[in-house]
C-alpha positions as CSV (number, residue, x, y, z in Angstrom):
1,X,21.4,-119.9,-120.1
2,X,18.1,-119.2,-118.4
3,X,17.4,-121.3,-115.5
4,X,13.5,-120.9,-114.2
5,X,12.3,-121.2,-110.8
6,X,8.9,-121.6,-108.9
7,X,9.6,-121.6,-104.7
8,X,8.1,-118.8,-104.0
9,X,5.2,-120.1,-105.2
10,X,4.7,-122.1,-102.3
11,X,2.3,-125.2,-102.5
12,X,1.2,-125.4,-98.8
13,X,1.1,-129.3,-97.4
14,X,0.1,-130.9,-94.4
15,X,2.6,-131.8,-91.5
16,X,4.2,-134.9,-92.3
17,X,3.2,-135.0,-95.7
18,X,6.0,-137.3,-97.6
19,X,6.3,-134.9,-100.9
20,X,9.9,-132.8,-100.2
21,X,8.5,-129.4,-101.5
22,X,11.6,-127.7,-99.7
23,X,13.6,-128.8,-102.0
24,X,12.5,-126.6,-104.4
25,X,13.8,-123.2,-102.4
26,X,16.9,-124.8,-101.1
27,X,17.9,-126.0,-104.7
28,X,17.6,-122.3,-105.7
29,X,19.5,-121.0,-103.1
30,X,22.3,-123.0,-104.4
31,X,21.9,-122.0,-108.2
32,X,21.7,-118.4,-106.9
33,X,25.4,-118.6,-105.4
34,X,26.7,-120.4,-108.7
35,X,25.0,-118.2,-111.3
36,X,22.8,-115.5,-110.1
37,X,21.7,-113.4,-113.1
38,X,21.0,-116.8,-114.8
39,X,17.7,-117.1,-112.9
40,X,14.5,-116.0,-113.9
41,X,10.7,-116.0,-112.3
42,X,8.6,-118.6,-114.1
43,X,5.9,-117.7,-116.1
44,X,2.1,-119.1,-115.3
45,X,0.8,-121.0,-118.2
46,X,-2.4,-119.9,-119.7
47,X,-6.0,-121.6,-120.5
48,X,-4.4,-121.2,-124.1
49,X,-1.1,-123.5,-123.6
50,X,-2.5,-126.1,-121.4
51,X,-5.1,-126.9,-123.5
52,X,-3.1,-128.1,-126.1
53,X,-2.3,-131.4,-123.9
54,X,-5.3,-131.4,-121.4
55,X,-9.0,-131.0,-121.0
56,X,-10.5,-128.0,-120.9
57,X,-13.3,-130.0,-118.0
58,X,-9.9,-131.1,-116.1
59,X,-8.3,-127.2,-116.4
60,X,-11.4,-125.5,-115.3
61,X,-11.8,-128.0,-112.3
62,X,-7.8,-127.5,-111.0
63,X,-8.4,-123.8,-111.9
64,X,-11.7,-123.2,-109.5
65,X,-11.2,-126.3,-106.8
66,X,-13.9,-128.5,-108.2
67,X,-12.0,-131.5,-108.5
68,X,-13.8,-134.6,-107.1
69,X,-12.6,-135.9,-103.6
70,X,-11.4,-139.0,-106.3
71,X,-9.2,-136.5,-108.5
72,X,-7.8,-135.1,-105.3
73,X,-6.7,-138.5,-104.0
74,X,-5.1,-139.3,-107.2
75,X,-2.6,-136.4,-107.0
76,X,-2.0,-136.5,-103.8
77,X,-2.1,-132.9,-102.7
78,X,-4.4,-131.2,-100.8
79,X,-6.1,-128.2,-103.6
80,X,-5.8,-125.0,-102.6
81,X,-5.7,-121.4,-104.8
82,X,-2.1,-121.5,-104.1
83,X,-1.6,-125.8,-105.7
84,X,-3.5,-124.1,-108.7
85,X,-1.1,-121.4,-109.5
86,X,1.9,-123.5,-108.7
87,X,1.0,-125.9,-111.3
88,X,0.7,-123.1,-113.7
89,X,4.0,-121.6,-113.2
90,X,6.2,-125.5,-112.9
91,X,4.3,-125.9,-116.2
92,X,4.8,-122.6,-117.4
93,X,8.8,-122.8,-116.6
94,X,8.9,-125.7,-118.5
95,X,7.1,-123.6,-121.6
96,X,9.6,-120.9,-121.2
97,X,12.9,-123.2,-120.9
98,X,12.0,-124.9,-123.8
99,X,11.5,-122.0,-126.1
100,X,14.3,-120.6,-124.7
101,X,16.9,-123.7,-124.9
102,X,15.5,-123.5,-128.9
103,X,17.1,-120.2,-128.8
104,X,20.3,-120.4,-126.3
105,X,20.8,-124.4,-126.4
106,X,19.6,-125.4,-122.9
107,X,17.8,-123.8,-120.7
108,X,16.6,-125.2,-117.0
109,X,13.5,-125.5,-114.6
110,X,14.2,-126.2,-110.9
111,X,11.1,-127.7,-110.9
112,X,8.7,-129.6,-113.5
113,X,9.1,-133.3,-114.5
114,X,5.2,-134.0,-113.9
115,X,4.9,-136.9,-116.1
116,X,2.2,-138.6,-114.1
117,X,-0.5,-136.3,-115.5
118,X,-3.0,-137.4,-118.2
119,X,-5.2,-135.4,-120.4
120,X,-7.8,-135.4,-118.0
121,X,-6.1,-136.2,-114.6
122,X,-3.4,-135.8,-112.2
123,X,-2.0,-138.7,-110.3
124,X,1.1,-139.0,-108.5
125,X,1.6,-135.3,-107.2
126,X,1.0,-134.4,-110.9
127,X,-1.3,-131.3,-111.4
128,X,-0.9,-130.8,-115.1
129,X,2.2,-132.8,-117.6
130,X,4.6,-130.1,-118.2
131,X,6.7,-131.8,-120.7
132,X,3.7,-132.8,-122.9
133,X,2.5,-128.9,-123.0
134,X,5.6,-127.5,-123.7
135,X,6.5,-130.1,-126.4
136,X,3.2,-128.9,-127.9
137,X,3.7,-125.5,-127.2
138,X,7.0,-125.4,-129.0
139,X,5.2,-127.4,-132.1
140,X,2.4,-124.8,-132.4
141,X,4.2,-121.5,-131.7
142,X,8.4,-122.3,-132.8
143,X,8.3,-124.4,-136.1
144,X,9.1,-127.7,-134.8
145,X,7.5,-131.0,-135.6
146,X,9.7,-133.4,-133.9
147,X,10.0,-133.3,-129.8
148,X,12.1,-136.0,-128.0
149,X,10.9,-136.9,-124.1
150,X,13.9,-138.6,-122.4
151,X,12.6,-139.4,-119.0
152,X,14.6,-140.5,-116.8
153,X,13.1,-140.3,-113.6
154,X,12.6,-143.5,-111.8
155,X,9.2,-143.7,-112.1
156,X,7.9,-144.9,-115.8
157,X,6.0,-141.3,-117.3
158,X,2.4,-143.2,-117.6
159,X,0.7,-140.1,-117.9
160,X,2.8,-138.4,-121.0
161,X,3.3,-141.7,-122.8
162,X,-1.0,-141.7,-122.8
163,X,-1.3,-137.9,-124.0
164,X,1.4,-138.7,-127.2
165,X,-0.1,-142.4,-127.8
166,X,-0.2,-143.1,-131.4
167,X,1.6,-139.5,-132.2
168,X,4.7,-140.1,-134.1
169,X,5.8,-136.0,-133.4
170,X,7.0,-136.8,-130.1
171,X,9.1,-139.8,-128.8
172,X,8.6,-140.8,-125.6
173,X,11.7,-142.7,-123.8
174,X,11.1,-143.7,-120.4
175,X,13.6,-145.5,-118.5
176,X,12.2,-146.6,-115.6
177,X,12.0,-149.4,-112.5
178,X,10.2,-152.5,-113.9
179,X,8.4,-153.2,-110.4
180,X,8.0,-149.9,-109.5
181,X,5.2,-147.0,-109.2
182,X,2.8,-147.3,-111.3
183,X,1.2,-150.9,-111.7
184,X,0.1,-150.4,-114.8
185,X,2.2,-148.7,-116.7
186,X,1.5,-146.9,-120.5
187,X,3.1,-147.6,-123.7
188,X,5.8,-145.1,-124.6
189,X,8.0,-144.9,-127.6
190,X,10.4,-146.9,-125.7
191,X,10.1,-148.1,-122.2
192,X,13.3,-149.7,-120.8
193,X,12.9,-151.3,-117.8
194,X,15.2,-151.7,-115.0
195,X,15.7,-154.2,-112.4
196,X,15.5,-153.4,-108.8
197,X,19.0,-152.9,-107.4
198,X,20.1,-151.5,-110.9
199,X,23.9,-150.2,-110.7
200,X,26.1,-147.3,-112.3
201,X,27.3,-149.2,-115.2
202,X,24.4,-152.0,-116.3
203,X,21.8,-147.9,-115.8
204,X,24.7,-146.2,-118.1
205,X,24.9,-149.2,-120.5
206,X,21.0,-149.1,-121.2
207,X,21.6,-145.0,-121.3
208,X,24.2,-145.7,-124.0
209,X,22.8,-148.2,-125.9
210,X,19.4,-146.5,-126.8
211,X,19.7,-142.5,-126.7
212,X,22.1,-142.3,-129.3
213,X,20.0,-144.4,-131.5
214,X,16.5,-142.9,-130.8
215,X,18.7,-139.5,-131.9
216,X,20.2,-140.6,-134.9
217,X,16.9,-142.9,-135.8
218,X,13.9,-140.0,-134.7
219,X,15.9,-136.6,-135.6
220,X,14.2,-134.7,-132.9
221,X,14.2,-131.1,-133.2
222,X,14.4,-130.4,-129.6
223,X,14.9,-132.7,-125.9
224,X,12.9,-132.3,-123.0
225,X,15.0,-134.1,-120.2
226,X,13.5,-135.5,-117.1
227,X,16.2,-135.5,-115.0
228,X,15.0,-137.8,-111.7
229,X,17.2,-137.6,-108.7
230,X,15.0,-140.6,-107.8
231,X,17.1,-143.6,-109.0
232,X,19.4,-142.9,-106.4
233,X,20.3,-145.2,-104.0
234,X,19.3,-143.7,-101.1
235,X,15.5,-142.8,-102.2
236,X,12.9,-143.9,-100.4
237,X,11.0,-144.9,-103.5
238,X,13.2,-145.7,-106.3
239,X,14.5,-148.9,-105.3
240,X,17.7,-148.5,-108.0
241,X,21.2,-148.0,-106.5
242,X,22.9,-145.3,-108.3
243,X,25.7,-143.0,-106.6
244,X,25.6,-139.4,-106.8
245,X,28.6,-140.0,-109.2
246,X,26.8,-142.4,-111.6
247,X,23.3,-139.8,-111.6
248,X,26.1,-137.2,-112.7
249,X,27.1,-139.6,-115.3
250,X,24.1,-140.0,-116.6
251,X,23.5,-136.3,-116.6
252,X,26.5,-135.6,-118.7
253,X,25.6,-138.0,-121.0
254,X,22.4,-136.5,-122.0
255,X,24.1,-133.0,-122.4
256,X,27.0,-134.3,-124.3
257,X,25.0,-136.3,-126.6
258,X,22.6,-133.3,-127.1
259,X,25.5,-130.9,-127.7
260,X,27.2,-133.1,-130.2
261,X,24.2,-133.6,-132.3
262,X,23.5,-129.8,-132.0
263,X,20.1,-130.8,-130.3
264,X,18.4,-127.8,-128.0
265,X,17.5,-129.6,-124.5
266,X,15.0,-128.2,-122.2
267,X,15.8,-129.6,-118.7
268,X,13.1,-130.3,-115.6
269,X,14.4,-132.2,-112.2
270,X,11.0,-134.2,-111.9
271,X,11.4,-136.8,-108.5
272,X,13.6,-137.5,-105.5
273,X,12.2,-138.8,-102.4
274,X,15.8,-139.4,-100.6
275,X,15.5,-139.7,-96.7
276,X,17.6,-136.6,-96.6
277,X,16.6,-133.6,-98.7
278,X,20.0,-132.2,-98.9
279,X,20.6,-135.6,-101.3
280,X,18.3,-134.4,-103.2
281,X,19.5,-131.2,-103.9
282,X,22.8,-131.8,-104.3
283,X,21.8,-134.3,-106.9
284,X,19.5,-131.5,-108.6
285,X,22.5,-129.1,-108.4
286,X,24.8,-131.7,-109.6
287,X,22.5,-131.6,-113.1
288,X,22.3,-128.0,-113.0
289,X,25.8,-127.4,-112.8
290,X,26.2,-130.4,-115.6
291,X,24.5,-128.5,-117.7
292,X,26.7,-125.2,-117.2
293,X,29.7,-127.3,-117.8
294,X,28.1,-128.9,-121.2
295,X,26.6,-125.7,-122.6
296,X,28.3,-122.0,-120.9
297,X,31.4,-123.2,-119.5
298,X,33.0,-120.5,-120.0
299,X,30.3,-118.7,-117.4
300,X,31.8,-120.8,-114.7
């Protein structure tokens, strides 16, 4: 299994800004001491890929710090040469796990989930939508039609659910806070929306219920899984109430429903916002090693 990472390319942030980018090396760190030679430096994505799922306008502008003081607001970074090039390389791991998880069953990016990016925007620390290029990507370049999104960050994926709007290739399946970030939220394939306060069992119940059918119903070729450490109890911003146990639930699920049907899954961490970052990575890690259990256990 090939398991991509970004950190070193280091998106520099003002003091006190509220985005956890250290989560990103410290998560590494802990895949390094569980499966070293698994890890792999993520490829940028070029002009070539990203313009299969945005603007070529919105590309140029991220690419040469252009973007208006508006389009900066809306992401919520700062640009910089450096929040260019990361976005290229979180997208590009995304490219490369996906391609490879078609070959090797999973594969994994310690960073990605940026489903708050449209065609011609970012919003919500979302520079470019990783999932949507890669799905597209993968269509062009590794004989697939069908590409199956399974979000499940807390955060509804507005931005991908607007670039695949009225495209039956790719389902969309967002599982989400109703009441939560953003107001108005997009259409997906499916959006199932989830109370605040939302528990282990009624989150696992809804996971239960409607995966297995969108599998058996939409014969995807190949998953792209969000896999949000944000509806966790403790985050700041998801306003859920799972345990660590339950998110690890959930996590298992997805793999062990993707196995079973024989389904390749390309696997991103997207959010988590948890007062203490070390929450966050142990949830990250948690998925990570999930997905070693599923797919090489036999490399443990």
């Amino acid at each position: 299994m090939k398991i991509f990472y970004t950190d070193h390319f280091v998106l520099p942030l003002p003091e006190g800004h509220r985005f956890p980018m250290r989560k990103y090396s410290l998560l590494r760190e802990a895949v390094q001491t569980l499966v070293p030679n698994a890890l792999v430096e993520a490829p940028a994505a070029t002009d070539d890929e990203l313009c299969l799922a945005h603007d070529a306008s919105y590309i140029e502008r991220m690419s040469e710090g252009t973007l208006s003081a508006q389009e900066i607001r809306q992401i919520g970074f700062p640009w910089s040469p450096q929040m260019a090039e990361r976005a290229r390389r979180s997208t590009g791991a995304t490219v490369a796990a996906l391609k490879s998880a078609l070959e090797q069953g999973c594969s994994i990016n310690l960073a990605g989930g940026t489903h708050h990016a449209f065609a011609d925007h970012g919003e919500g620390f979302c520079c470019y939508n990783d999932a949507a290029v890669a799905a597209r990507v993968a269509q062009r370049d590794c004989k697939i039609q069908r590409v199956l999104i399974c979000d499940l960050d807390v955060h509804q994926g507005n931005g991908t659910a607007s670039i695949f709007a009225g495209d039956d290739s790719v389902f969309t399946f967002s599982m989400h806070g109703e009441k939560n970030y953003p107001v108005h939220k997009a259409r997906s394939s499916l959006d199932v929306e989830l109370a605040d306060g939302c528990d282990d069992d009624t989150y696992q119940a809804a996971l239960s219920d409607h995966l297995p059918r969108i599998i058996e119903q939409f014969k995807p070729q190949a998953m792209i899984y969000l896999a949000g450490a944000d509806p966790f109890e403790g985050d700041r911003l998801g306003r859920l109430k799972l345990s660590k146990a339950g998110l690890a639930a959930r996590d298992r699920f997805v793999f062990e429903t993707a196995r079973d049907n024989a389904l390749p899954v390309a696997v991103t961490m997207a959010g988590g916002y948890a007062n203490e970052v070390a929450d966050i990575v142990d949830i990250h890690f948690n998925t990570v090693l999930n997905a070693l259990q599923t797919f090489q256990p036999a490399n443990l």
